[in-house]
Structure formats: C-alpha cells, structure tokens
C-alpha positions in Angstrom: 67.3 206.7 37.5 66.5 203.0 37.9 62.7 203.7 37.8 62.7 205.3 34.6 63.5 202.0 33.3 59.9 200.8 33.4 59.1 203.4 30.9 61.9 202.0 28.8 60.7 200.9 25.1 59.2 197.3 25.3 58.7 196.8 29.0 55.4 196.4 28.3 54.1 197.6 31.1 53.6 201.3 30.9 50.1 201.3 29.5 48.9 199.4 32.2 50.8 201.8 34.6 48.9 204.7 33.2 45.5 202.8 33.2 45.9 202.1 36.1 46.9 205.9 37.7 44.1 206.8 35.1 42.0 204.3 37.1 42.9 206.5 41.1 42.5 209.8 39.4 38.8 208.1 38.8 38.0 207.0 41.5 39.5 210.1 43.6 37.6 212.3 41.3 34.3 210.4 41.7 34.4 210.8 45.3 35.4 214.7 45.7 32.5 215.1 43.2 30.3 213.0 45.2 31.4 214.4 48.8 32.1 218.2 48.0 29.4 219.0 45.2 26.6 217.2 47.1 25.6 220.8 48.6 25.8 222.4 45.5 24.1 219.9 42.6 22.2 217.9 44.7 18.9 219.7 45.2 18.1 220.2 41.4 20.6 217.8 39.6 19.8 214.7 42.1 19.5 212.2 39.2 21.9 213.0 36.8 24.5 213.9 39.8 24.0 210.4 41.3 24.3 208.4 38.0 27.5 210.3 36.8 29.6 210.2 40.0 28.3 206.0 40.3 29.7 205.4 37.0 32.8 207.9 36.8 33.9 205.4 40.8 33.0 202.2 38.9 34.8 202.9 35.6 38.0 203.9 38.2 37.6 200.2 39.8 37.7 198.6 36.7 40.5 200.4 35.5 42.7 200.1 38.4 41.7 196.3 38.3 42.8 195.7 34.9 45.9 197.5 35.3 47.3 195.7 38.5 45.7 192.2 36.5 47.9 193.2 33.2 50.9 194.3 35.2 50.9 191.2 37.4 50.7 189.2 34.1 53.4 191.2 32.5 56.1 190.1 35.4 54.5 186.3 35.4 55.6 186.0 31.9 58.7 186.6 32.4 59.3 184.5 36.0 56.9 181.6 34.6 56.4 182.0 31.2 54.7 178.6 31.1 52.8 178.9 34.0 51.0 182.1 33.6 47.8 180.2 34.2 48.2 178.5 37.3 49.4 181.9 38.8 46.9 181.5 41.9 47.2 177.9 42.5 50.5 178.7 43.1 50.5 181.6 45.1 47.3 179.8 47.2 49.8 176.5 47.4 52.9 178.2 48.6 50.6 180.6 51.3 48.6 177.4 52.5 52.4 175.1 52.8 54.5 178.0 54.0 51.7 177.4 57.4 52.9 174.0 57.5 55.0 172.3 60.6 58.6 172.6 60.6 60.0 169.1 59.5 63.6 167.4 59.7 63.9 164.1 58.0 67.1 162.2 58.5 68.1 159.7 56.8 69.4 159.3 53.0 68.8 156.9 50.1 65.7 156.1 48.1 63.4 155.7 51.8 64.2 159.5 52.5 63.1 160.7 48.7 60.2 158.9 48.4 58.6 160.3 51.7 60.1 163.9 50.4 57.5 163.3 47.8 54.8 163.2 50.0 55.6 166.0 52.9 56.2 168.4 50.3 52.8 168.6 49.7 51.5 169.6 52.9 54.3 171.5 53.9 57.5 173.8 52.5 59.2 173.8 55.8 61.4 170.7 55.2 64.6 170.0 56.2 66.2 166.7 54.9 69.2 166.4 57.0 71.1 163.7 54.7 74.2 161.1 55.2 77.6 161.6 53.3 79.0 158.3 54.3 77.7 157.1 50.6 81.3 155.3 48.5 79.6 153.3 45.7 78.6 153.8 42.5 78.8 157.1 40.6 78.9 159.1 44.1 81.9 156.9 45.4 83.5 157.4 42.0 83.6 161.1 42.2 84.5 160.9 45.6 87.9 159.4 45.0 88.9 161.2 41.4 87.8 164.8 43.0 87.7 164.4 46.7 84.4 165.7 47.2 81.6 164.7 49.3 78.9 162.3 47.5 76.5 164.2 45.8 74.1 160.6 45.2 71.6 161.0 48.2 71.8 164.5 48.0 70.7 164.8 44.6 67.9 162.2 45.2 66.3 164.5 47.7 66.6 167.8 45.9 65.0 166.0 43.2 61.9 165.1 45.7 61.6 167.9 46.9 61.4 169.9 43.4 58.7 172.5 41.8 60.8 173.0 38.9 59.4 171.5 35.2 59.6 167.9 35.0 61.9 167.9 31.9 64.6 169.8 34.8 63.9 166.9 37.3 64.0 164.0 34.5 67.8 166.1 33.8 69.4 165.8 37.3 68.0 162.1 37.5 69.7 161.6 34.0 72.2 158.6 34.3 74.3 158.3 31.0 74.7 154.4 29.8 77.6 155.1 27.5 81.0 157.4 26.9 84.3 156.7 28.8 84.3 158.2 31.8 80.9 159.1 31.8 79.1 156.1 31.8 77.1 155.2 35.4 77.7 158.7 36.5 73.9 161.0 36.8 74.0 164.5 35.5 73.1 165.7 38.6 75.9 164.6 40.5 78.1 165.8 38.0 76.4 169.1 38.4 76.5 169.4 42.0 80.2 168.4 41.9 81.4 170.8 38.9 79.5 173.6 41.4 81.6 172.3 44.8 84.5 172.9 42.4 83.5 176.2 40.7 82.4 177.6 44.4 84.7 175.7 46.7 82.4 175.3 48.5 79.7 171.4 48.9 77.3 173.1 51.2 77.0 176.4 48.4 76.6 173.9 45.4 73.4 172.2 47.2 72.4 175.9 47.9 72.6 177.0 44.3 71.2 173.4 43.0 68.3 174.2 45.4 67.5 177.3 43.5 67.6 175.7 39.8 65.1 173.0 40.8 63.0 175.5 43.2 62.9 173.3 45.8 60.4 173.0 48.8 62.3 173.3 51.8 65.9 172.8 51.9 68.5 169.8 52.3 71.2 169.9 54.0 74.1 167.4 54.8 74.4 166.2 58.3 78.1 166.8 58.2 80.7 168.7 55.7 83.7 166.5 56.8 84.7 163.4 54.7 83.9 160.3 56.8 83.2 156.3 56.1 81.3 154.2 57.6 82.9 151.0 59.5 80.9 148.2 60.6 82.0 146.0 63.5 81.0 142.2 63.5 79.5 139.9 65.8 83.1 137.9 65.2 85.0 140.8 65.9 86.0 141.5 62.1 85.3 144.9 60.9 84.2 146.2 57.2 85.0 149.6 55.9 83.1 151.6 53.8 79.3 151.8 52.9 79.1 150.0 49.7 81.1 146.8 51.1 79.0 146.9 54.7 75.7 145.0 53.3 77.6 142.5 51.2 77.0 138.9 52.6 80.5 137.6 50.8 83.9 138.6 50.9 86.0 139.2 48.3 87.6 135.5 48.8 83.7 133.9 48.6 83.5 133.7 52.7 80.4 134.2 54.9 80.6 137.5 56.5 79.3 137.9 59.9 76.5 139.8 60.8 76.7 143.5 61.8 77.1 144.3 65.4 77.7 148.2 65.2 78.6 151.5 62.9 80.9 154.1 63.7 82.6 156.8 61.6 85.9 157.5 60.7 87.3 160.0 61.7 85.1 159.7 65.2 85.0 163.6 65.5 83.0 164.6 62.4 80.6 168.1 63.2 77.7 168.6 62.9 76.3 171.4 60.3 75.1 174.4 61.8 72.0 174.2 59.4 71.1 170.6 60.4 71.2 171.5 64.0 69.0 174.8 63.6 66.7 172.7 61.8 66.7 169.7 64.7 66.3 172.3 67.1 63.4 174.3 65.3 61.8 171.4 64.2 57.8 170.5 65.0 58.7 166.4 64.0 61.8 164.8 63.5 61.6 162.2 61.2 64.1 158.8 61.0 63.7 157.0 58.2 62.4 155.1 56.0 65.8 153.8 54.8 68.6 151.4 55.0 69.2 151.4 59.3 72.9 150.8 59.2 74.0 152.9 56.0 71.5 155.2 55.7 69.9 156.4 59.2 72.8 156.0 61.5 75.5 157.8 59.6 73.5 160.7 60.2 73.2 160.1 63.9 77.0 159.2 65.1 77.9 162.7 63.6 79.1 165.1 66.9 76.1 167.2 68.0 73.1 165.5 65.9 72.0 163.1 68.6 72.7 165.8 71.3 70.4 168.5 69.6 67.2 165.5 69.0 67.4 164.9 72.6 66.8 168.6 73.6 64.5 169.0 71.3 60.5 169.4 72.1 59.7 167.8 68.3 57.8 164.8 68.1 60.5 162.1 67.3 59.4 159.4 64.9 60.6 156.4 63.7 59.6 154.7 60.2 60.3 151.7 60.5 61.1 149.8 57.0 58.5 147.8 55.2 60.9 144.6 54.5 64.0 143.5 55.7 67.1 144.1 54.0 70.2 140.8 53.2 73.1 141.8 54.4 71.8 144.7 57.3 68.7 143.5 58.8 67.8 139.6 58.2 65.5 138.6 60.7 64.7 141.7 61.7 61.3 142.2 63.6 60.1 146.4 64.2 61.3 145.9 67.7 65.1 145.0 66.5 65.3 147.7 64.2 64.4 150.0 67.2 66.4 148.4 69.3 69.6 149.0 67.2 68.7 153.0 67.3 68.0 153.3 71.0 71.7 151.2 71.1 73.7 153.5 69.4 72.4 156.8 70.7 70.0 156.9 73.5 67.1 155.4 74.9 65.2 158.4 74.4 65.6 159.0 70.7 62.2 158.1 69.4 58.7 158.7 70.7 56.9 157.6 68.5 57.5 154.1 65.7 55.5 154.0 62.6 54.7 150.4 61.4 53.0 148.9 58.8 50.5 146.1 59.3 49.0 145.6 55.9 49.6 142.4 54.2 52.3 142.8 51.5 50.7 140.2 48.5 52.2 136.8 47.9 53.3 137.4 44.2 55.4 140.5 45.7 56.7 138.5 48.7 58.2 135.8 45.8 59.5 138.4 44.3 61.5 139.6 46.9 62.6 136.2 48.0 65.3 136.0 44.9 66.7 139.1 47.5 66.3 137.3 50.4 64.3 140.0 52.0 61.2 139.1 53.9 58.3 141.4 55.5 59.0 142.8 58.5 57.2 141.5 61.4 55.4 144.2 63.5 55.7 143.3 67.4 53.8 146.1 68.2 53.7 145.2 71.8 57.1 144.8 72.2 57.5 148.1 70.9 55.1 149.7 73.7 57.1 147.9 76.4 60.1 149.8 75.3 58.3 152.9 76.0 57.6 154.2 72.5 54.4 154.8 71.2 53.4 152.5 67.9 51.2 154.6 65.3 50.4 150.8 62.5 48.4 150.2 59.5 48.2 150.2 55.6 51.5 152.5 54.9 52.4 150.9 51.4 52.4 151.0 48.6 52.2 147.6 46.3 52.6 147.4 42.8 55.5 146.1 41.4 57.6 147.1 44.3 56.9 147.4 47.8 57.2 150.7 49.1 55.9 153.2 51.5 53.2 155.4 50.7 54.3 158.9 50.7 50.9 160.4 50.9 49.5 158.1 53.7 53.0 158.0 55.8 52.9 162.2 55.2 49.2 162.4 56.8 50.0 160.5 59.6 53.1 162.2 60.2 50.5 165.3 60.1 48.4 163.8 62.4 50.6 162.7 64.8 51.7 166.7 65.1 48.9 168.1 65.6 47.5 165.5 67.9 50.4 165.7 70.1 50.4 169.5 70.5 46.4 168.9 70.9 47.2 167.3 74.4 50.3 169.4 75.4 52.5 167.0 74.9 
C-alpha cells in the first residue's frame, strides 16, 4: 500500500510519472512499428512509414527525459530546497571525492580544523581522530558541571568538515557574550552535550551532529574514557591538566620549568574501535598541525593508537607547526618537535615531516613577539639524519595571522600519496 502514496493528492509527481510511462509506451511502440511492419508498409508507404516511426521514438525520448528531469527535481526540492540548482555540481563533487584516499588526521585544536578545511575538498574519506584531554574554557566547564567529555575540539572539526548552509556552521561556532551561565559557552558544545545527555551516549551525539551539519567524512574521538593530561618537568615537578600545562607561571608568580613529558591519567584509556579502523584503513596518516604536547600527543598515549600506526602500510606524516609556541615549544627547531614524537612512541612513527621554508614577514614576526613565539627553524638535514623524509616549502598562509595553508598543505599531502604508491612504497 506504500506505493500508492505517490499518487497521493499533492505529491506532485504523478504527471511526470505518467509522462514518463507515456514516454516507454512511445518509444516501445515506435520500435515494434518500425521492426514488425517493415515487411508489410515498407514497399509502398517507405516515406511516410520512415518519418512517423522517427518522430513517434523521438517524441518517446523526450518524454521519458522530461519526466525523470521533473521527477528528480520534484525530490531535490524537498532534500535541498535551496539548492536545486547546483544539483550536478553536487552529485559530480561527492562522485569525484568519494574516489579520494582514505585519510586519518590526529590531532585536535585550531591546527586540525584548519587543514580539515582543505582535505575536504579533495576527498570525503576523512577521519579526524581528535583528543579529549581538552579542561579549559567552555569545554572544561561542561566537563566538570555534567561530566561529559569536551565537546570544544570536536565541534571545531565537525564544523571543518561541514556542507551544511553557512548560517548552520556560523550556529555551532556561535559563542554567547552574555546571560549567567551561558556566557563563554558555544552553541555547539552545548548541542553536542545536551545530545550525550538525551542519548547517553558521546560517541552517538558526534554521530547525530555529523548528520545536521552533513559532514565530509567523519570525526571521531581517540578515546571515550575521561582522561587529563599531566606534564612532567625537567625539575621533576609535574602539572595536571591541559589548560594549566602551557602556562609559564604558577599560581604563586613562579617560573615553571619546562616540559619534559605527557602522560594520561588514568594510564589505561582505550582506544575507539572507529579510530583504530580508520588508522588501519587509512592511505595517509596525518599528525598535526597543532599544539605538540596538548593537542597531538594526547591522542597518541591512548592504549592501541600508536600500536595500530605502526602496523599500518599508510604513509605517516608529520606537519610540523609554523611557529613556536611559549610555554610548550620555545626554542623549538623542526628536528625537536620530531624528536619529542619519536620519544614518546616509537622511532618509527613518522615517514614523512612537512616543513615550511617560506619567510614569515617582519610586521607578522613583531607581532608574534608580544607572544613570545618565534618561527620555527627548519633543520631539514637534521631531519633526514633521523631517517624521515622532509617534503619543505611555502605552506602558509600570511595575513594577519600566520597559519598553514589548507589548500597547499592538502595537495602535497595528495602528492605525497600518490607518489609513494607510484614507487611501491
């Protein structure tokens, strides 16, 4: 009884139905005329018998053609109203980047979403595998008051990664500046929390956010349990929590010493079965760009993660960041930032380090001073030595921030692909 619904009242699609059938029964008709009367009419109506059955076939094609054209329109208007239009762009775009490499980026913070940006558009088959270590701001907040996992990074890269309109993106990015209670928190982490708690379940709220912003690919936390990131000090001190581990001062005004190493509390966190499919499916693996100590690493001294990049035949890359960061990486050359990696997992995490080498302008570099954050030098060489390959050049971005070029850094992660399944590697 179900299909008798399309010849409901107001459907709107039953006159291109019958068009449509009109336009077979034409078409079928032309050609039994054509084929069976040919014996028959041919010898004294050759002319006439010719034009008719040429026209009755054409006037079939036409029909069927506008009827499948008006049908498809009729369910576009309903799906995409607004987008009726661009009806085989899209269809041509999701085709062409369903072809794409299978990607997992790890990482988490601004330096995952803005390279989201950028692989989205040459391919759909993107994993972000993303850190929940984050306790500040409007994440850390709902953290403590509903014991749930930060939603922060996670809503950052469902936002990257979205096809929905631009008036839903500008919504989950939405950050409200007054109200008690409400002020500093984003309407997106709100959303994804009030789903955890309507679903029970974190990993189901990022699925069904996924779905209202139509989202390219899929993201994924690296870990369901609720850890936080301790950093151990070169003096032996330790800090706990990933807000506090980049601060310079502690709370009594005193110098804190710089980081030695991460680890997570509790020590045994899991792995998600979704972030390990994707590691082991994966063409690339992708660390990076982002913070090295709160943002990359998190991800990696989760139970399993490291384990399933080392089996895996993806090309492993490293992005190294663009400028140093007070408090994590002062000082830092490439080489250190790698180093740090290799030193809390293994020495053959990476294959490959991506490295910018294009001047960064003076006005931006005095800029960035008042932060006490400084270019990044890029040893290239020393890199090498260490037995990872070094893909360098212009990879920024340089307006009134420096940033990595999503668009550049995507194409070379493209490249890199290909060219390394081009030699068997």
């Amino acid at each position: 009884m179900r299909w008798f619904k399309w010849l409901y009242p107001g459907m709107r699609i039953k006159r291109w139905i019958f068009l449509f059938t009109l336009g077979i029964s034409a078409v079928m008709f032309s050609a039994g005329f054509l084929w069976f009367g040919y014996e028959r009419y041919f010898a004294t109506h050759k002319a006439n018998y010719l034009v008719f059955g040429t026209l009755l076939f054409m006037a079939g094609i036409i029909m069927m053609t506008i009827g499948i054209r008006k049908m498809v329109k009729s369910f576009v208007t309903v799906f995409l109203p607004r987008r009726e239009k661009d009806l085989v762009d899209i269809i041509f775009r999701q085709r062409q980047l369903s072809k794409g490499p299978k990607i997992a980026v790890i990482g988490g913070g601004t330096g995952l979403s803005v390279l989201l940006h950028g692989l989205k558009e040459v391919t759909s088959n993107i994993t972000a595998i993303v850190t929940v270590a984050d306790d500040g701001g409007s994440s850390g907040r709902l953290r403590t008051e509903f014991d749930v996992l930060p939603p922060g990074d996670i809503r950052n890269c469902l936002v990257a990664l979205a096809d929905a309109e631009g008036l839903m993106r500008e919504l989950f990015q939405y950050r409200f500046t007054e109200g008690e209670g409400l002020k500093g928190h984003s309407f997106g982490n709100l959303f994804i929390t009030a789903l955890s708690k309507i679903t029970g379940d974190f990993d189901k709220a990022i699925k069904e956010s996924s779905k209202v912003l139509a989202i390219r690919g899929s993201v994924v936390p690296s870990t369901l349990n609720k850890v936080t990131l301790v950093a151990k000090r070169a003096d032996g001190s330790e800090t706990s929590g990933e807000s506090t581990i980049p601060l310079t001062t502690s709370p009594s005004g005193a110098k804190v010493s710089p980081i030695k190493r991460v680890s997570l509390r509790p020590d045994n966190a899991k792995a998600t079965p979704e972030a390990l499919l994707a590691i082991k499916e994966a063409d690339s693996i992708v660390l990076g760009p982002g913070s090295l100590y709160t943002s990359i690493l998190p991800n990696l001294l989760v139970d399993g993660i490291v384990e399933a990049i080392l089996r895996s035949r993806a090309v492993k890359i490293y992005i190294c960041n663009v400028m140093t960061q007070h408090g994590e990486t002062d000082g830092f050359k490439a080489s250190d930032h790698l180093e740090v990696l290799i030193r809390h997992t293994h020495h053959a995490l990476v294959d490959y380090a991506m490295i910018n080498s294009a001047n960064i302008p003076g006005r931006l570099q005095e800029k960035y001073k008042s932060e006490m954050a400084y270019p990044v030098e890029p040893d290239t060489k020393k890199i090498r030595e260490m037995g990872v390959g070094v893909v360098e050049g212009d990879m920024i971005t340089a307006d009134d921030y420096v940033r990595h070029n999503a668009d550049k850094i995507s194409k070379r992660i493209l490249d890199l692909i290909y060219e390394v399944r081009g030699t068997g590697v």
